[in-house]
N, C-alpha and C positions, 0 to 999 in steps of 0.2 A: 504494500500500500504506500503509495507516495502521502510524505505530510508536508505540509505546509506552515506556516505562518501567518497571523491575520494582523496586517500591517494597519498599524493607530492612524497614523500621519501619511494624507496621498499627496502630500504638498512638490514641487518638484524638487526642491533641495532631499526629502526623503528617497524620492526616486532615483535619485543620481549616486545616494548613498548606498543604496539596496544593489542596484545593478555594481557598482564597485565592489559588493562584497561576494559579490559571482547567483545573485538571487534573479530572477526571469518573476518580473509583474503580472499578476494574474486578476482577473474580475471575474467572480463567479457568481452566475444570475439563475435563475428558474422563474417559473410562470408562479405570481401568489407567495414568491420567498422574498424574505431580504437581502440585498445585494453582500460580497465579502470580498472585502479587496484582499488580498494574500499574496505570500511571494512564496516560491519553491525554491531550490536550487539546481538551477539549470541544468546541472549532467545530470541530476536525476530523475528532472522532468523529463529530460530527451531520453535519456533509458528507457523511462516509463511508459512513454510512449511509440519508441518502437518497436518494442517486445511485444506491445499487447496484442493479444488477438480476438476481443470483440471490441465492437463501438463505443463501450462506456468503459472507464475504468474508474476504481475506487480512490477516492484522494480524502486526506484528513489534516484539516484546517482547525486548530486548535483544539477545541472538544467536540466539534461535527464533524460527522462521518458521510459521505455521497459518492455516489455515480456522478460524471461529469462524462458530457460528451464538450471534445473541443470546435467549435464555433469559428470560432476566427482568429488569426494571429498578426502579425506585425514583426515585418524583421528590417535590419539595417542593411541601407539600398547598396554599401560598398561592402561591408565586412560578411554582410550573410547573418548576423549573429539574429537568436530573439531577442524582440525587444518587450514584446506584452501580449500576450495570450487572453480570448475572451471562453470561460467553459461554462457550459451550461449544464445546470442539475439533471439527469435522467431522472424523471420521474414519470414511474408505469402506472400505464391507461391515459397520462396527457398526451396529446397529439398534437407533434410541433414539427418543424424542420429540422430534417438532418442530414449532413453531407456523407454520404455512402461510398467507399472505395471500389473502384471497376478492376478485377482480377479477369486476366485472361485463361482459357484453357486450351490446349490442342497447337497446333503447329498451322499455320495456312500452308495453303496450295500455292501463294503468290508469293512467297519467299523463294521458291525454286527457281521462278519466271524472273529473279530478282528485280523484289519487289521488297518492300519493308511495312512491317504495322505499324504507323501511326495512333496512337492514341488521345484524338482529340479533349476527352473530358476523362482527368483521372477521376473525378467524383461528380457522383450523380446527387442531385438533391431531390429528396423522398421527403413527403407528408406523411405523416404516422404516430402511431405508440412507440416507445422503446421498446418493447417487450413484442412488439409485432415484423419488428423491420430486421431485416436479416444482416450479419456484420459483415459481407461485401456481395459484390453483383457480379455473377459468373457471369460470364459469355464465352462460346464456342467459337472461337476463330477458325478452326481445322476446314470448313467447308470454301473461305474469301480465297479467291484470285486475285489480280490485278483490277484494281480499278473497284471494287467494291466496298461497301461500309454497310454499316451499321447503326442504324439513326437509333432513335429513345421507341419510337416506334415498332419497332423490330423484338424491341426486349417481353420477358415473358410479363404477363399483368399480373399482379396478385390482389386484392379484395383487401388484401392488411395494409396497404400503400401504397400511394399515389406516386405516379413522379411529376415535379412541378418544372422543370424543363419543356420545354414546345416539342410538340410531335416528330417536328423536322430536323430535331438538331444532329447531328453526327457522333457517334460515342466513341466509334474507332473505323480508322478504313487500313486497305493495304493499298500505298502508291508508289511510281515507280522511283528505283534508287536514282540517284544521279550519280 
């Protein structure tokens, strides 16, 4: 379980103090909760979250214990590094927005023709319950040649969640190498 810190002062002098002590700013919201600002420490966050493998993972912020799915981040435009992470509370049977990772499966036909997959949208955003929405979005690639994709359209539907992307948009194609 990653823990955290529930930072008193969000003034910017606190902030410049916290990132110098190797800490990554966090605001962590849900629907009906009270907002927490917190800070982690950033090799731990980044462990923590590339290890994981479903969409929520547990964080503990002083004496509260949550599910947090991550929302949205902020990194520095020369260094790469984070700068402030937005996680929002999983909480099952609310129905909110969530960014969902697209894992491929199978090999295409169009890599032989040399050809390369492209993957236009590494995440898909899905309307749903946490507890309904699956922790990523197969798709069979084995069947694409040249010149073919795979819009939002194409993917299978499920009754537990919507996806709020347009019908049209592209998820992945195979085009040609240069």
């Amino acid at each position: 379980m990653l823990e955290g810190i529930v930072r008193e002062s969000t003034g910017k002098s606190a902030t410049k103090a916290f990132r110098r002590d190797g800490y990554l700013i966090a605001n962590i919201y849900g629907k009906g909760l009270e907002n927490v600002h917190a800070a982690f420490k950033m090799n731990e966050f980044i462990r923590t979250v590339r290890n994981k493998n479903t969409l929520a993972f547990p964080v503990k912020v002083g004496d509260q214990e949550m599910n947090v799915v991550v929302q949205a981040y902020e990194s520095h435009p020369v260094s790469g590094n984070l700068l402030h992470v937005d996680l929002m509370v999983a909480q099952p049977g609310v129905v909110t927005h969530y960014n969902v990772p697209v894992k491929t499966e199978g090999s295409p036909v169009g890599l032989k023709n040399k050809g390369m997959l492209y993957i236009a949208k590494k995440r898909l955003r899905v309307k749903g319950a946490i507890d309904q929405i699956p922790d990523t979005i197969t798709v069979n690639v084995a069947p694409l040649d040249l010149g073919d994709s795979i819009l939002i359209r194409d993917l299978e539907k499920s009754e537990a969640f919507t996806f709020t992307d347009a019908d049209r948009v592209s998820v992945l194609s195979i085009i040609k190498a240069k």
